[in-house]
C-alpha positions, 0 to 999 in steps of 0.5 A: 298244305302248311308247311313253309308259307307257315313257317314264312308266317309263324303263326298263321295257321294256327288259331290262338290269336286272341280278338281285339274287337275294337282296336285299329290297326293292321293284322298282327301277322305284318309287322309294321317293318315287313312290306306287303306282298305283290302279285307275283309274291302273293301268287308264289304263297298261294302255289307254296301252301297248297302244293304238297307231297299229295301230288304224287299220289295223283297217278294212282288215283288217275288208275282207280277213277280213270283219267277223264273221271279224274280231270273233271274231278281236279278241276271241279274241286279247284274250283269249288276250293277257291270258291270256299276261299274266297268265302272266308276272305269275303266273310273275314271283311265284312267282320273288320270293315262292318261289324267292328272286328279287327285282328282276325288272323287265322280260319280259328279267329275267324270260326270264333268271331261268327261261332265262339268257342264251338267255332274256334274248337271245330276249326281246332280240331279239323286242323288239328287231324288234318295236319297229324294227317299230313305227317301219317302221309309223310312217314308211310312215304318215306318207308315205302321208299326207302324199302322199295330203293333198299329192299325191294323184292327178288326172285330169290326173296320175295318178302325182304326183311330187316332183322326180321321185321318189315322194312317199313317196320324199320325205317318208321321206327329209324325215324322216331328218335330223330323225329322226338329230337327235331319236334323238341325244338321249340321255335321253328327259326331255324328250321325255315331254310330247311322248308324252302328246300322241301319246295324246292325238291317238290318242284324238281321231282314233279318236273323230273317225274313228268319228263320222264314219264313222256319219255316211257309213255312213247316207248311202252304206250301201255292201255289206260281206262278214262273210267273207272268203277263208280264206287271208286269214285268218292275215293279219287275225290278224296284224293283231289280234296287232299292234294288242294288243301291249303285253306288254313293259309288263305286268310294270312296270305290275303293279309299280306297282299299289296293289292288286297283288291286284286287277290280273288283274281290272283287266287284263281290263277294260282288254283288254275295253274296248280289244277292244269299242273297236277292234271298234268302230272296226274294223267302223264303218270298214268298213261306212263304206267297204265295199270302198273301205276304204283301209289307212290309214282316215284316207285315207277321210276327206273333205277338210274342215278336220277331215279334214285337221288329224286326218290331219296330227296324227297325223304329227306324233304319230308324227313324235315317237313314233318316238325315244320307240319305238326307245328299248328298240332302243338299249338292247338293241343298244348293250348287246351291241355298246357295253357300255351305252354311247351311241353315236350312230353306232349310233343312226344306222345303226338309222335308217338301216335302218328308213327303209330298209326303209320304202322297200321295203314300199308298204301299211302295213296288210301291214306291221301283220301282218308284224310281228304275225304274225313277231315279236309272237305269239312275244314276247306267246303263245309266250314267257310259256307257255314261261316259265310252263310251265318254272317251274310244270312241276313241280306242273303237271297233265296239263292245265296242261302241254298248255294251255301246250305248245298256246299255244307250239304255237298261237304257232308255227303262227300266226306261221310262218303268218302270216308267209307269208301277209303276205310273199305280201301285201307282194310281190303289192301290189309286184308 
């Protein structure tokens, strides 16, 4: 996900950059003051990007596939992720060293080097859902929360309300005008500490939740299932491709490595340690809370002091992570409808419609695998194989153009699939 390693790399993951096909140089993204990054830096970008608030819908997922179903689909999307990668690094340098192109510095420069403009506007658009999807996420978490440390049900009142209206209702509407008021700000300086703190409570809650999820595990040892029904299959992987979404950030962060050589193999121990940590956390919750898991795992804790601070914190982490978010929207939409200009009127009217549509989607773990299954598996699966594949067509054999063609194929499927089946989800919880 976008969020600092975007901020540490204004720019990054956006794709208005405009293409110098000739001119030598390094990638405008390193100034020619800024060192490169070691391995260690390169492998703390890679876990910065991806790691997002997606995790915490990860027990409730393992709930509705099944806990093995739901390991073997983590590691096989992880797998399948860095693989695509690893196509649009690979794709990228054979572009700059071979074909003359240099200045590549984003997934959009990339699309419009190989496509042209259907190329840039198809990147464009899936980073433009993706990441206004991501936002959607965040309001409907803080809203659960907040009604569920502040509002939650009794015996004596089993549907709380705030001056007659849904809590969720109210605390959306709560953070509107502070939203329109953070997402004026046209520069996102001043927000890059605010981002190092949300990294730094994602952490925290992730080791504080797992601790004690071990702990209630023991005492309640409730049953799990290791499979669930098949036709919740398409909805946990939608869940997986959301949770590994970060291929926005790929191309910068390579650009920055020290070792350029040594990135694959840096980008595989981060994608395995991410893997092994949501698996982790993923199956402990479950098994803490068994068919009791909550789509929001937080929503499982006790009511202690620690309970309470982790929950608020990560409000207020997404709170501020909301603007650093839909930075990459802004960019995109007042480049095609302001000629690149700020407008803040646009900016609002985005608000707007994301907090709109927070209103209308109730489960925030079926969002999570609306927008992994909708936008996701074409912007991380489908797009770097088409790119590789229409680059490398000419000297590919047999077996590398039916590797590329079935991952389209595969993204395809998987994101027509699981898009109905989260759709299906959505409005039988509303219904």
């Amino acid at each position: 996900m976008i969020d600092s390693a975007m901020v540490l790399n204004k720019g990054a993951s956006s794709s208005d950059h405009g293409l110098d096909l000739n001119s030598p140089g390094e990638a405008p993204l390193l100034p020619k003051h800024k060192p490169l990054s070691s391995q260690p830096k390169t492998f703390a970008n890679v876990f910065i990007a991806v790691v997002g608030a997606g995790v915490l819908g990860l027990p409730y997922s393992f709930k509705r596939t099944g806990w093995v179903v739901s390991l073997l689909m983590l590691f096989s999307v992880a797998g399948l992720t860095h693989y695509c990668m690893m196509l649009l690094v690979r794709t990228r340098r054979r572009l700059e060293s071979d074909m003359g192109f240099s200045n590549i510095a984003s997934f959009g420069d990339l699309g419009f080097t190989v496509c042209g403009s259907v190329g840039r506007f198809a990147v464009d658009l899936m980073l433009l859902l993706s990441q206004a999807g991501f936002c959607v996420g965040y309001l409907i978490f803080i809203a659960n929360t907040l009604s569920h440390l502040f509002n939650s049900a009794t015996s004596t009142d089993l549907h709380p309300k705030i001056l007659g209206l849904m809590p969720k209702t109210v605390y959306i509407w709560g953070c509107f005008p502070f939203q329109l008021g953070l997402n004026s700000i046209s520069t996102l300086t001043h927000l890059a500490p605010l981002s190092i703190f949300a990294d730094i409570v994602d952490i925290a809650a992730i080791g504080v939740v797992m601790i004690e999820d071990v702990f209630i595990f023991f005492k309640n040892r409730p049953s799990v299932e290791a499979f669930g029904s098949l036709s919740m299959f398409f909805y946990g992987l939608g869940v997986a491709v959301y949770a590994f979404e970060g291929i926005g950030m790929v191309l910068p962060i390579e650009s920055e490595a020290q070792e350029r050589e040594k990135f694959g193999k840096t980008l595989a121990m981060a994608m395995a340690f991410i893997s092994v940590m949501y698996g982790g956390f993923g199956a402990l919750g479950y098994f803490a809370f068994g068919e009791d898991t909550k789509d929001i795992i937080t929503a499982n804790l006790g009511t202690g002091l620690v309970s309470f601070l982790v929950q608020l914190g990560l409000c207020v982490n997404l709170f501020f992570t909301f603007p650093l978010m839909m930075n990459p929207v802004y960019e995109v939409v007042e480049r095609r409808l302001y000629n690149g200009r700020y407008c803040i009127w646009l900016r609002w009217l985005l608000v707007l419609g994301v907090s709109l549509v927070a209103l209308l989607v109730p489960n925030f773990t079926d969002f999570l695998s609306l927008v992994g299954s909708s936008v996701c598996c074409g912007l991380g699966f489908v797009l770097p194989a088409l790119f590789h594949l229409l680059v490398f067509k000419e000297e590919m054999g047999w077996c590398g153009v039916c590797l590329d063609g079935g991952i389209v194929v595969v993204g395809v499927v998987l994101g027509v699939s699981g898009t109905w089946s989260s759709l299906v989800e959505i409005f039988s919880v509303k219904g």
